[in-house]
C-alpha positions, 0 to 999 in steps of 0.5 A, a space after each residue: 551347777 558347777 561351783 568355780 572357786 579361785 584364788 585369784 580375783 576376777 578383776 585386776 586389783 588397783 594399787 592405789 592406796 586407799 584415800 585418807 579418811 574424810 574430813 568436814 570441810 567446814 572449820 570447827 568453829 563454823 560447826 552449827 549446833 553442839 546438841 542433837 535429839 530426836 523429838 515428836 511434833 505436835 499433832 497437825 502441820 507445825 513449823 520448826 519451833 522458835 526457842 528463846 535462847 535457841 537456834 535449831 535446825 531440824 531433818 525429817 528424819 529419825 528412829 524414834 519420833 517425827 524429826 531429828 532436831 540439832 541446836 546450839 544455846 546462844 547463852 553459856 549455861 544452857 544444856 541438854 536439860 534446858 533444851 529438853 524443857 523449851 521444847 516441852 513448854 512448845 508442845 514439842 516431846 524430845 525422845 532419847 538421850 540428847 547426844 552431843 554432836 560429832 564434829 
């Protein structure tokens, strides 16, 4: 076997600048939720949980547990602890850090 190195590429280099970095298309303020989690459903087919007080959105996704969870508070003064709470009472077992989302 030959080993061919070069100094110059095998195929024309473009000079086209590189594109900007990308940005939501979505305003700020259409942003869904402030808080993500991962959690674990409880055992047996179960729908996303109805949280007083709580919009989620869920993707079956996740590192941790069964599903990736993002939720926006609809009163001021709930929290990551809140949340974490609501999901307990339903039978739901939030895992990790609740992380805010990057917007």
């Amino acid at each position: 076997m030959t080993l061919n190195t070069r100094l110059t590429p095998a195929f024309p280099l473009s000079r086209m600048q590189a594109p900007q970095s990308l940005r939501s298309v979505r305003p700020a303020d259409e942003l869904f939720g402030g808080l993500v989690l991962e959690a674990v459903r409880p055992t047996g087919p179960q729908d996303l949980p109805v949280l007083p007080h709580w919009e989620l959105r869920a993707w079956p996704v996740a590192r941790l547990g069964d599903v990736t969870l993002e939720a926006r508070p609809l009163l001021p003064w709930l929290g990551p602890d809140d949340l974490r709470a609501a999901l307990r009472e339903v039978g739901w077992t939030p895992l990790g850090p609740v992380r805010g989302r990057r917007g």
